[in-house]
C-alpha positions as a LaTeX table, in Angstrom:
\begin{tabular}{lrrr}
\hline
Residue & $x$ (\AA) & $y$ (\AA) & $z$ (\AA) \\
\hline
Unk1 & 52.18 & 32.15 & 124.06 \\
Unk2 & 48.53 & 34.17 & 124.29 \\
Unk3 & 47.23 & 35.80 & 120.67 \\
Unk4 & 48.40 & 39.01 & 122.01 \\
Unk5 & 51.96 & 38.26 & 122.78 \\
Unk6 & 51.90 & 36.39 & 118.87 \\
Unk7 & 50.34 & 39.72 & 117.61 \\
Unk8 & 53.21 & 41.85 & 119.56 \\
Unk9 & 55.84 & 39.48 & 117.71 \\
Unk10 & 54.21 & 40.24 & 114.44 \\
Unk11 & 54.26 & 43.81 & 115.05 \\
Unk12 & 58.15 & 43.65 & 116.10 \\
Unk13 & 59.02 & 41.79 & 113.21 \\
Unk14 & 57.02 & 43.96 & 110.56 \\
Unk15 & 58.69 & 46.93 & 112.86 \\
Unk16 & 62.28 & 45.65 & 111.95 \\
Unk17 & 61.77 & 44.95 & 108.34 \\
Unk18 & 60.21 & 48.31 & 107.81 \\
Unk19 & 63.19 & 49.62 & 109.64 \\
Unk20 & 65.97 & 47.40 & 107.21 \\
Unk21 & 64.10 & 48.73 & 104.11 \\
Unk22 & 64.40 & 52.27 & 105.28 \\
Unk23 & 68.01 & 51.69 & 106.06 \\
Unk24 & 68.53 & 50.42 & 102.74 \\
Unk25 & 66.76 & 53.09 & 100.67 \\
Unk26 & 69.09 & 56.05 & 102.78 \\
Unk27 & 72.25 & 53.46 & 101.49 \\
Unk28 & 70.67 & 53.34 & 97.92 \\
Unk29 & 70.30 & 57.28 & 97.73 \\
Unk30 & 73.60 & 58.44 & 99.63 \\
Unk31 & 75.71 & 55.86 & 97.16 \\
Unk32 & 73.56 & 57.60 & 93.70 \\
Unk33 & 73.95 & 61.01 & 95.19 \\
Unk34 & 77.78 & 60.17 & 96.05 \\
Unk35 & 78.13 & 59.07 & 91.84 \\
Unk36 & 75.98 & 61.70 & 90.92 \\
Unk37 & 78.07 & 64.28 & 92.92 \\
Unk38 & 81.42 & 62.73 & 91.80 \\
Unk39 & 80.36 & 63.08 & 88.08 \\
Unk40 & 79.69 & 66.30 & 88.50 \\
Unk41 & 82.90 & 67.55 & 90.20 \\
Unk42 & 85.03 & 65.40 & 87.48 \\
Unk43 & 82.62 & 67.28 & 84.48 \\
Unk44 & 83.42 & 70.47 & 86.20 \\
Unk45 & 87.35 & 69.73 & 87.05 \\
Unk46 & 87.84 & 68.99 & 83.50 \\
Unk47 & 85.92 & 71.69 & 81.46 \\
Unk48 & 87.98 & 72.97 & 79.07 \\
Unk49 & 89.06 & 76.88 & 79.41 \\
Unk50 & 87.95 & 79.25 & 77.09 \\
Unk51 & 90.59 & 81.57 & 75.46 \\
Unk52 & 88.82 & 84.85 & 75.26 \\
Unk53 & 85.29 & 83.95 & 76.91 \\
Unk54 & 84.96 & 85.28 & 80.44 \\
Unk55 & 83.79 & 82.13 & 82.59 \\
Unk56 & 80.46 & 82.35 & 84.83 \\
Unk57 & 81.91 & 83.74 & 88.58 \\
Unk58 & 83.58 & 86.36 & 86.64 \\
Unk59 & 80.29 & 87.31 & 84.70 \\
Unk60 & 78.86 & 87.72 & 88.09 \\
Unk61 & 81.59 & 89.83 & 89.48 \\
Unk62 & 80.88 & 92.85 & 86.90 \\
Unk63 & 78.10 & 93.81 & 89.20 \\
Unk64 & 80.49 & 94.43 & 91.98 \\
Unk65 & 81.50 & 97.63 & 89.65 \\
Unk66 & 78.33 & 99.09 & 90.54 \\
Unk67 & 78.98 & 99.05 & 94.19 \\
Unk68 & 80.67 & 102.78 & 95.90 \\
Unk69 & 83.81 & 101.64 & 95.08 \\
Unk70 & 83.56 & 101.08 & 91.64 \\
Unk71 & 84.88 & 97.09 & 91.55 \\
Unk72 & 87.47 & 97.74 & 93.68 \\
Unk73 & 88.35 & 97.60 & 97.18 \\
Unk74 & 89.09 & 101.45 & 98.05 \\
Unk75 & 88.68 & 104.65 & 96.07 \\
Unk76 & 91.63 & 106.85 & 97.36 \\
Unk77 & 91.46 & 110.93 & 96.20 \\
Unk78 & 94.75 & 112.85 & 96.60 \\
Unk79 & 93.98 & 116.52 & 97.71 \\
Unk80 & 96.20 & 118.99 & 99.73 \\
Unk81 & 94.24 & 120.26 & 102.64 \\
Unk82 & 94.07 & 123.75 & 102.11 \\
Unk83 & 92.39 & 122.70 & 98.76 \\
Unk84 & 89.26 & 122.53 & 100.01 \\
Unk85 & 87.36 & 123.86 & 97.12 \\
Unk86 & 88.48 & 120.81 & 95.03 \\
Unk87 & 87.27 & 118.07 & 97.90 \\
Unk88 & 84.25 & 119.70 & 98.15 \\
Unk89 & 83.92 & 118.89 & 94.23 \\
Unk90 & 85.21 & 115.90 & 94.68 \\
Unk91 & 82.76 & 114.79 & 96.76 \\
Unk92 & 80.19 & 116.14 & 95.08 \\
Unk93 & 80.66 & 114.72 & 91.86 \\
Unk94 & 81.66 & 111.30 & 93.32 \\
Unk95 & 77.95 & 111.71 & 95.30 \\
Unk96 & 75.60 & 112.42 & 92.51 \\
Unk97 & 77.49 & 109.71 & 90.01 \\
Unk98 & 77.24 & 106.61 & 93.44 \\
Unk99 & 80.76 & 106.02 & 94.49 \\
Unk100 & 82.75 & 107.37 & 98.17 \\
Unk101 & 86.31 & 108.26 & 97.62 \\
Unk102 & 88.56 & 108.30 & 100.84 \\
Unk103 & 91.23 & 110.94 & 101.19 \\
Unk104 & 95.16 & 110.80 & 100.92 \\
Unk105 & 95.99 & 114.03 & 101.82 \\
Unk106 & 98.43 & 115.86 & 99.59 \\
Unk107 & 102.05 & 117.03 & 100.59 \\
Unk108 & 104.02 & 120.44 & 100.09 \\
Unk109 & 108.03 & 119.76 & 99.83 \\
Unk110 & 108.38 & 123.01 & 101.86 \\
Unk111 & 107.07 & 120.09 & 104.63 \\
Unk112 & 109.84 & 117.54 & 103.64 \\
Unk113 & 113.28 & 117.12 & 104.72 \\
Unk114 & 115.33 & 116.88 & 101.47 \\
Unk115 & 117.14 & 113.09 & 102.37 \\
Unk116 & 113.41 & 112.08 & 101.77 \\
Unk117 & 113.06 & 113.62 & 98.31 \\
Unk118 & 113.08 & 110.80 & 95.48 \\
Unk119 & 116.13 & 108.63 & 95.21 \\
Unk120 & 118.91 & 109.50 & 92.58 \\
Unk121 & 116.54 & 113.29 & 91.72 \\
Unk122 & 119.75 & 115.86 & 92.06 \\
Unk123 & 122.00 & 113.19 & 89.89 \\
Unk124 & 124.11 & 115.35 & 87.71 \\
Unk125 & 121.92 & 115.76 & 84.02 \\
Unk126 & 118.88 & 114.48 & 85.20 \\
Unk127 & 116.09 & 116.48 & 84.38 \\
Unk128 & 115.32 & 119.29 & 87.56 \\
Unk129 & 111.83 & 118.60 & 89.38 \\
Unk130 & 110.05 & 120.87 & 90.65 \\
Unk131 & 108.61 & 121.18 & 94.12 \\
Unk132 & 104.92 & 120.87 & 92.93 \\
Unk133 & 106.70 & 117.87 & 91.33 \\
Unk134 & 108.45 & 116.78 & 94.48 \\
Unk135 & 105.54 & 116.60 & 96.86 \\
Unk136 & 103.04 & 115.27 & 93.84 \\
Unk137 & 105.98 & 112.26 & 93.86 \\
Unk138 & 105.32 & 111.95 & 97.69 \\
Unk139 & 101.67 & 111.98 & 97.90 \\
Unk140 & 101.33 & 109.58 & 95.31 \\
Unk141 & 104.15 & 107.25 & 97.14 \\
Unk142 & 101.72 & 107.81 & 100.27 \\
Unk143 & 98.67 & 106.54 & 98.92 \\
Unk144 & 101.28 & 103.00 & 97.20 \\
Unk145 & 102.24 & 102.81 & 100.61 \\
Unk146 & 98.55 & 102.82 & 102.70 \\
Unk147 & 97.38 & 100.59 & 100.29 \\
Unk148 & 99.99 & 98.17 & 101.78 \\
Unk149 & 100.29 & 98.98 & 105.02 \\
Unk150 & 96.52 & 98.15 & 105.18 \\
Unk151 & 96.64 & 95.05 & 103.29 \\
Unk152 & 94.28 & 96.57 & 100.66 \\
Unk153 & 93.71 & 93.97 & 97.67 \\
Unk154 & 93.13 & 97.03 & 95.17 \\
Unk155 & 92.45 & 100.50 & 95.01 \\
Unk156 & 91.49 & 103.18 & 92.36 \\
Unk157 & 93.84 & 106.20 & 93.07 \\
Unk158 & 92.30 & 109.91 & 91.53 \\
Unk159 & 93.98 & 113.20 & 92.12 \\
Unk160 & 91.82 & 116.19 & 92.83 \\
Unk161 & 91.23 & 117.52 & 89.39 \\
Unk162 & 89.95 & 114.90 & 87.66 \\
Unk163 & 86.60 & 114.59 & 85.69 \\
Unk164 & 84.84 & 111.67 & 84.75 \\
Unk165 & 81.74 & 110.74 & 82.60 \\
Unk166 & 78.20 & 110.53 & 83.98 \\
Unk167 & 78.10 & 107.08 & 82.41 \\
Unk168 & 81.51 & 106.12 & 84.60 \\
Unk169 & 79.84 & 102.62 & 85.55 \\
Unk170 & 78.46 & 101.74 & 82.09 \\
Unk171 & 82.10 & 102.48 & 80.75 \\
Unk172 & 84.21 & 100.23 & 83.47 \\
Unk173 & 81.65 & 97.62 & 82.36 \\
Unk174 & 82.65 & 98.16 & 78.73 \\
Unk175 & 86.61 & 98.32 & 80.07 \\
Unk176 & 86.37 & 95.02 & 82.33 \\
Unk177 & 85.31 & 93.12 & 79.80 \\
Unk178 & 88.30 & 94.59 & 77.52 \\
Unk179 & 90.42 & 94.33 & 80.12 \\
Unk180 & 89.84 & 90.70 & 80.54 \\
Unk181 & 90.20 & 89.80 & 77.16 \\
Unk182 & 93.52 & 91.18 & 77.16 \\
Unk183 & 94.61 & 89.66 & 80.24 \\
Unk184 & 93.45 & 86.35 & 78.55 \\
Unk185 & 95.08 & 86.93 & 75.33 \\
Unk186 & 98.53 & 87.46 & 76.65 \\
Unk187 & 101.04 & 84.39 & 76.85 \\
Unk188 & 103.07 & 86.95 & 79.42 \\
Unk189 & 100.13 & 87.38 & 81.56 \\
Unk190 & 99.42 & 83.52 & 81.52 \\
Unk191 & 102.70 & 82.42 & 82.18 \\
Unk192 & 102.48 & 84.29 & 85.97 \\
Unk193 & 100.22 & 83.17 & 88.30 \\
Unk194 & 96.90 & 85.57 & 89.40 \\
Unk195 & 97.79 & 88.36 & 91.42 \\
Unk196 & 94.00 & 89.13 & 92.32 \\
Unk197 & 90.56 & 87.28 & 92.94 \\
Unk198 & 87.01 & 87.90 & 91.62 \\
Unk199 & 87.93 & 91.36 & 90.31 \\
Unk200 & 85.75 & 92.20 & 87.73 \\
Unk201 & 88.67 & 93.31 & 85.79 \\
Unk202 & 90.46 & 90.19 & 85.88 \\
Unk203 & 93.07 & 88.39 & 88.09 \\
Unk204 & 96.22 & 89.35 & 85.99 \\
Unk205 & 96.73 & 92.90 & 86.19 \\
Unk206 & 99.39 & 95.50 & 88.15 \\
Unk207 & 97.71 & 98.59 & 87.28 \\
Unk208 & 94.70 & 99.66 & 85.10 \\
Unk209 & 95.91 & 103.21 & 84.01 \\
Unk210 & 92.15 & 104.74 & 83.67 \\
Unk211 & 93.14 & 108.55 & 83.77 \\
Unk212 & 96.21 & 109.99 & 81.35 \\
Unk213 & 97.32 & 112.47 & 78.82 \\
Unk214 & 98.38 & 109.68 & 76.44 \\
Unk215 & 100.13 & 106.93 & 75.96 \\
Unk216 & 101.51 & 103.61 & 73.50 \\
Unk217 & 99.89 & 100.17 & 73.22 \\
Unk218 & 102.51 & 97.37 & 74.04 \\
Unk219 & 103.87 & 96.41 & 69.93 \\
Unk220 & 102.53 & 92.85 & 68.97 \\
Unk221 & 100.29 & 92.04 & 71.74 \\
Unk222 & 95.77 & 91.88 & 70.80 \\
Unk223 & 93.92 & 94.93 & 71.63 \\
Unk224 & 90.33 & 95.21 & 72.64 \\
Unk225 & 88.17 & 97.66 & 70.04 \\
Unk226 & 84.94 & 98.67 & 71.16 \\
Unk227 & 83.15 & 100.15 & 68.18 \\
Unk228 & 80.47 & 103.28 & 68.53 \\
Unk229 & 81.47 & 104.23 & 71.91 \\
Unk230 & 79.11 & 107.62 & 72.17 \\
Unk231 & 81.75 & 108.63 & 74.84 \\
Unk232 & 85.00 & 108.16 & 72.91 \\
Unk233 & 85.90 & 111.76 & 72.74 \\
Unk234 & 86.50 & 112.88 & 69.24 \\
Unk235 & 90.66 & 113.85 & 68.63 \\
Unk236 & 90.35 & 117.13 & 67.95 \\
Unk237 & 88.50 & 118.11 & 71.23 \\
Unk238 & 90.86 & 115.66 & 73.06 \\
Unk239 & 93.42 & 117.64 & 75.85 \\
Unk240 & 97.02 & 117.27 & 74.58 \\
Unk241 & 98.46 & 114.02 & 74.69 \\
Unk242 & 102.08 & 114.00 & 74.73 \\
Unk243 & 102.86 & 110.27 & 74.20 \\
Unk244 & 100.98 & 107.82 & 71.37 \\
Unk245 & 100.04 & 106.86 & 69.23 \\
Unk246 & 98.50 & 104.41 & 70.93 \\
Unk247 & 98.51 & 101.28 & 68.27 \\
Unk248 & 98.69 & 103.58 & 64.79 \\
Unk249 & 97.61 & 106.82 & 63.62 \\
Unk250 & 95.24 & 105.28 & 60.96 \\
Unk251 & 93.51 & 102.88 & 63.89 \\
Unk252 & 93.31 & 105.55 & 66.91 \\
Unk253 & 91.78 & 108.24 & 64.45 \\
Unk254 & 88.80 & 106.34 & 63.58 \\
Unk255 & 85.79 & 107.86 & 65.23 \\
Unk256 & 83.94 & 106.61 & 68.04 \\
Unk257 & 85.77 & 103.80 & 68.74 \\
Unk258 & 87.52 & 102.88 & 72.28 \\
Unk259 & 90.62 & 100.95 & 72.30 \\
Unk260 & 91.90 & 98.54 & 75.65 \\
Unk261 & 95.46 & 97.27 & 75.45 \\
Unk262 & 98.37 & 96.06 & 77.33 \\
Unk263 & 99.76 & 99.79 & 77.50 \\
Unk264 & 103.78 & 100.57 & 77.53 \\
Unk265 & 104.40 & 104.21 & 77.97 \\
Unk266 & 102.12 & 106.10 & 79.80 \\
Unk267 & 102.36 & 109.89 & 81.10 \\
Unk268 & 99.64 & 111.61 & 83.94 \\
Unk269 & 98.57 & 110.24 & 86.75 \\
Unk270 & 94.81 & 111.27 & 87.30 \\
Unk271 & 93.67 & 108.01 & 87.47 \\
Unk272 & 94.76 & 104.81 & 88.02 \\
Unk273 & 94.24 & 101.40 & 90.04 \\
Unk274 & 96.87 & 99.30 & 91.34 \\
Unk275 & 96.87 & 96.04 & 92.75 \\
Unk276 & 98.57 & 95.02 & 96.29 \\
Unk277 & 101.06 & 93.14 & 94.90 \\
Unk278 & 101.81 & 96.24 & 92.27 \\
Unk279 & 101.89 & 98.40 & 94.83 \\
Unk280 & 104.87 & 96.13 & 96.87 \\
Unk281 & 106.47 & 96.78 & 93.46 \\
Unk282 & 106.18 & 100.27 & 93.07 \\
Unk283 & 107.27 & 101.17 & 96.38 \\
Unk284 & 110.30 & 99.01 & 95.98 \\
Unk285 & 110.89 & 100.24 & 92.44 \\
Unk286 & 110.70 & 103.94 & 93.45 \\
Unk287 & 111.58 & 104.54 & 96.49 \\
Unk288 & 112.81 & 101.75 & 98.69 \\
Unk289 & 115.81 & 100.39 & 96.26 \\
Unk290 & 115.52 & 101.83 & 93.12 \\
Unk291 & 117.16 & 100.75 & 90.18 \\
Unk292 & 118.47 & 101.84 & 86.72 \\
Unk293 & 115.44 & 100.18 & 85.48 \\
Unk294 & 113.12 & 102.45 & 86.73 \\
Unk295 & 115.64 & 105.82 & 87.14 \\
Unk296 & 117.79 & 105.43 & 84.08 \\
Unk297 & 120.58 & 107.86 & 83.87 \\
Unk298 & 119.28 & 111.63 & 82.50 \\
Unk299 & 115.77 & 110.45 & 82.78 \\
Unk300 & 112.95 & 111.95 & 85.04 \\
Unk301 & 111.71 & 110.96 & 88.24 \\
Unk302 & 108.83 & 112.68 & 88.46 \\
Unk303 & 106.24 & 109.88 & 89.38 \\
Unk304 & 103.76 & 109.28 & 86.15 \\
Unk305 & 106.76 & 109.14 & 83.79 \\
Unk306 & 108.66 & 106.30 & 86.85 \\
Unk307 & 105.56 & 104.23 & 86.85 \\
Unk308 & 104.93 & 104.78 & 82.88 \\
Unk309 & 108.66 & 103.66 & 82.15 \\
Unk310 & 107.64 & 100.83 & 84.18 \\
Unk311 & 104.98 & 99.53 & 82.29 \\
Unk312 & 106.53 & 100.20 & 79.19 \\
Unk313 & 109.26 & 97.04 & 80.27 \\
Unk314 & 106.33 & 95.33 & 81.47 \\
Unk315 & 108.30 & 95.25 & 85.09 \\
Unk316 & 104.10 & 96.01 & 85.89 \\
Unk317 & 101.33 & 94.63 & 84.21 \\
Unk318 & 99.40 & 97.24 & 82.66 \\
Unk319 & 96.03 & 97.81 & 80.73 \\
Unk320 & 94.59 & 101.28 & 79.85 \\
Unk321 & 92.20 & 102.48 & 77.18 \\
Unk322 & 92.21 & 105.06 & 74.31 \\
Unk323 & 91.24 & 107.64 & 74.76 \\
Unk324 & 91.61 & 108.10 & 78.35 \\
Unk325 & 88.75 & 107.08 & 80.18 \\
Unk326 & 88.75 & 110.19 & 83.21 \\
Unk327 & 89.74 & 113.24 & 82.06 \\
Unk328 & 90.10 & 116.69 & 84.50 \\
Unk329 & 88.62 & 120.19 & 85.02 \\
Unk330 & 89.44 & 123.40 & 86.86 \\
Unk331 & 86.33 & 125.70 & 88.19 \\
Unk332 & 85.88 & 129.31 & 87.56 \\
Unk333 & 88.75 & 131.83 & 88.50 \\
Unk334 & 92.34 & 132.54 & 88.18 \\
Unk335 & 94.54 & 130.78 & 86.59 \\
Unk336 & 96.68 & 129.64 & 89.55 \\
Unk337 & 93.30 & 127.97 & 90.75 \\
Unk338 & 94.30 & 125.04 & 89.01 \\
Unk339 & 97.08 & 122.85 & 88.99 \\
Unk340 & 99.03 & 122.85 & 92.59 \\
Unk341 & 102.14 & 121.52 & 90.76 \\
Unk342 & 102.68 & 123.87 & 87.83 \\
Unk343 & 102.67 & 127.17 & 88.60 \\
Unk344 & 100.28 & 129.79 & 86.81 \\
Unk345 & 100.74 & 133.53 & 86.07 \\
Unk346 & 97.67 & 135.28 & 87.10 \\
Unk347 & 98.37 & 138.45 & 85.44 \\
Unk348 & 99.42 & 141.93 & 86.68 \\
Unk349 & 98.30 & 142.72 & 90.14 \\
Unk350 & 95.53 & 145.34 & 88.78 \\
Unk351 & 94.14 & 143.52 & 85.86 \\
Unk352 & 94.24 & 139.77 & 87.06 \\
Unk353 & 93.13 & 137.20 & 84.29 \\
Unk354 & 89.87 & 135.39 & 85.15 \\
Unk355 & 88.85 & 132.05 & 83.08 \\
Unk356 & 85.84 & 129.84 & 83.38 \\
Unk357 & 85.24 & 126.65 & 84.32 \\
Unk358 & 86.73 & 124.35 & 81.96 \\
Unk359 & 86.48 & 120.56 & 81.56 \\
Unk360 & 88.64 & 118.14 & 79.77 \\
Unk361 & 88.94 & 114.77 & 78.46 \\
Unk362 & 85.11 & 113.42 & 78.66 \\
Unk363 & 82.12 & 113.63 & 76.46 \\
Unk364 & 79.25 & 113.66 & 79.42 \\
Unk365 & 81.31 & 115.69 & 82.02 \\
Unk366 & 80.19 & 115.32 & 85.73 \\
Unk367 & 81.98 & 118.53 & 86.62 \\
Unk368 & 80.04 & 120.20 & 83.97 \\
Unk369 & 76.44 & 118.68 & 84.51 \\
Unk370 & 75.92 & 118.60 & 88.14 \\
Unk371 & 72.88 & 121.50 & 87.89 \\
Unk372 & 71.51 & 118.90 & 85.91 \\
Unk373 & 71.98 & 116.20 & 87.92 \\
Unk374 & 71.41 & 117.67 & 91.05 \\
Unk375 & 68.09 & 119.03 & 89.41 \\
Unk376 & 66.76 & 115.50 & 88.80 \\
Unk377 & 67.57 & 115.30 & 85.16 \\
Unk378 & 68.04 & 112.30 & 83.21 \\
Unk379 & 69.08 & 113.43 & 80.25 \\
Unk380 & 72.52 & 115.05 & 80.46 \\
Unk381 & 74.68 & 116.94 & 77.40 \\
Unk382 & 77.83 & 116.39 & 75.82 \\
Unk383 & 81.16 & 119.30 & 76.32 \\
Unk384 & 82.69 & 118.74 & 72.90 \\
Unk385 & 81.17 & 118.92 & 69.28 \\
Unk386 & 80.69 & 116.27 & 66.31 \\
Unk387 & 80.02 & 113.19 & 69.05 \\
Unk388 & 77.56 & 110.35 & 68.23 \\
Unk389 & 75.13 & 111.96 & 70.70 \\
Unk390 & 74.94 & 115.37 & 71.55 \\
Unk391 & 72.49 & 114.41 & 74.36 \\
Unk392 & 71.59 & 111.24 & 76.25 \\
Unk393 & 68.98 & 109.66 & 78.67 \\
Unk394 & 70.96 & 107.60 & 81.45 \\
Unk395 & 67.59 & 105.23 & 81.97 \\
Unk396 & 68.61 & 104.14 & 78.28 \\
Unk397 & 72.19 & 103.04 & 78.96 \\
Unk398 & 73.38 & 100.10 & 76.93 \\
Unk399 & 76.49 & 98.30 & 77.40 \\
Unk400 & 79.00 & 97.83 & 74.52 \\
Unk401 & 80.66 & 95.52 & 73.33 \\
Unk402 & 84.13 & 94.96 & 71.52 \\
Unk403 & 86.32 & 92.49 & 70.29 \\
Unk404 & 90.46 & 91.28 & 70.11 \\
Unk405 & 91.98 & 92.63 & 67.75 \\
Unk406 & 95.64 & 92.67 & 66.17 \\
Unk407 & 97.34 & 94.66 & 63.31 \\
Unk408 & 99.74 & 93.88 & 60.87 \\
Unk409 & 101.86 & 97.22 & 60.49 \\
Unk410 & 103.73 & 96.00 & 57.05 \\
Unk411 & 100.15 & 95.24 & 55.48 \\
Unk412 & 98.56 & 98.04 & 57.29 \\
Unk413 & 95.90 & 95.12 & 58.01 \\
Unk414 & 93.48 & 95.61 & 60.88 \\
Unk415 & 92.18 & 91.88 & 61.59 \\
Unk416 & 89.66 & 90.26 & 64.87 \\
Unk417 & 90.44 & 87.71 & 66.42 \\
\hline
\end{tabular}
């Protein structure tokens, strides 16, 4: 054997013991990184839950609230077509406050056939509908039905007249995180599995009833306070609400606060999101085979008192806030210019009545400060008197925050959780 071939050896055999280190080093790591990443997957498996605390991927889907759907999948607007005044509005106000509302066009029951009005309606001693009534029931029962038709995991559902605050997205922060400490709170809710995923509202709800003119906590179960909400309206400049009190008299008259609950009765439908699987419920419950449960005998069928009634026997799972979060408005003219469902008197034919705009329901209406805000401002004013600020600057915006809360109505004892 010459020196070089020895010296080629040497280099071969350095070569494969170089090689067999290396090999054993990549063993050494994969097996610490395999214990390292088992440890981890047990610590995570096994984390305890927290009761009321909302758990890191749901912290991070609040920001999905500031997106042009507000959180949710679709924003649907009901408006009949020869309303154009109000979608032009609508999409106004929806522009200048960063969400996109698709359209579910409204119907007339002069356009239906009468076998398609709503099931068990000309029952001897039920209450008589009327045809604003009547198509309002079938618009609404349109937009249920796209939502599953089109597989859509949740959408926010406005009607035409409805007004909201400039601060909308601060205050469905301030709501989700109510909203989920209700959900959380509620051995009902628990006991069913999730209906939704990475909502920022939580997994466990039908229908988040955002828009009304009142309506009743469910008796017994926590409610979320939030305390100095600057756009809790004050009572007396609150629109009529004909169904509450919401928990008590004593606890929704204190001032500025904001109250989220599991809600029962519930009347107006101006707002409100449903779920897919609510809305497979609500079409069944309503239209498709309808049952005593949701059309008792001598009870209404118009379609906010059906879907109230429904969440008042907690056939839906539903969460809504007091006072109502959206609110509504009508713009300058006659009286008739409002509401397509009631009908309004406009007065003698040579001495009409003519009203101004008006806005109801919110402290910072968009309706009411779109100059402003198409103008640039950042400061924007309050509608209604005696509120915590008169005025505010939306690059100051904080979020609130609340708490669980239950009440012993013996004692009279408000107590947090």
């Amino acid at each position: 054997m010459t020196v070089l071939d020895i010296h080629e050896s040497r280099l071969s055999s350095e070569a494969v013991l170089a090689f067999l280190r290396t090999r054993h080093r990549q063993f050494l790591y994969a097996g610490l990184t395999s214990a390292v990443l088992t440890v981890l997957w047990c610590t995570l498996l096994f984390l305890p839950e927290t009761r009321y605390g909302a758990q890191l991927s749901n912290d991070l889907s609040l920001k999905a609230i500031g997106n042009e759907t507000l959180g949710f999948e679709k924003v649907f607007c009901i408006n009949l077509p020869s309303r154009t005044d109000k979608r032009d509005a609508m999409v106004l106000g929806s522009s200048v406050t960063q969400f996109r509302v698709d359209w579910i066009d409204g119907v007339s029951s002069d356009d239906m056939s009468p076998k398609a009005y709503p099931p068990r309606f000309d029952e001897e001693g039920r209450p008589r509908m009327l045809d604003g009534e009547i198509g309002s029931w079938r618009a609404h029962i349109n937009a249920i039905q796209k939502i599953i038709s089109d597989r859509t995991s949740s959408a926010l559902i406005l009607e035409d007249d409805v007004d909201w605050d400039v601060t909308l997205k601060n205050q469905l922060h301030e709501f989700a995180l109510g909203a989920r400490a209700v959900q959380s709170s509620s051995d009902i809710s628990n006991s069913l599995k999730p209906t939704l995923q990475d909502s920022p509202y939580g997994e466990e709800w039908d229908i988040l009833w955002l828009g009304h003119c009142g309506m009743k906590c469910q008796p017994n179960d926590p409610f979320y306070i939030i305390n100095k909400d600057p756009t809790s309206i004050p009572g007396y400049s609150r629109p009529q609400y004909f169904v509450g009190p919401a928990i008590h008299e004593l606890v929704d008259s204190i001032k500025h606060n904001r109250l989220i609950c599991s809600s029962g009765m519930a009347v107006c439908s101006n707002a409100y999101a449903v779920s897919f699987h609510a809305a497979q419920k609500i079409l069944a419950a309503v239209s498709v085979s309808p049952s005593d449960e949701s059309m008792p005998a001598g009870e209404s069928v118009i379609f906010d008192v059906m879907l109230g009634r429904l969440c008042s026997t907690r056939y839906l799972r539903c969460i809504s806030s007091y006072p109502s979060i959206m609110g509504n408005w009508k713009g300058a003219g006659l009286k008739s210019k409002g509401s397509d469902i009631q009908y309004n008197y406009d007065g003698p034919k040579d001495n009409k009545v003519y009203e101004d705009a008006k806005f109801q329901g919110v402290v910072y209406s968009t309706m009411r400060n779109l100059g402003a805000l198409l103008g640039g401002q950042r400061r924007v004013k309050s509608g209604v008197r005696d509120v915590m600020k008169p005025e505010i600057n939306l690059d100051r915006l904080k979020v609130g925050r609340g708490g669980l809360h239950t009440i012993d109505y013996q004692e009279m004892v408000l107590s947090r959780l």
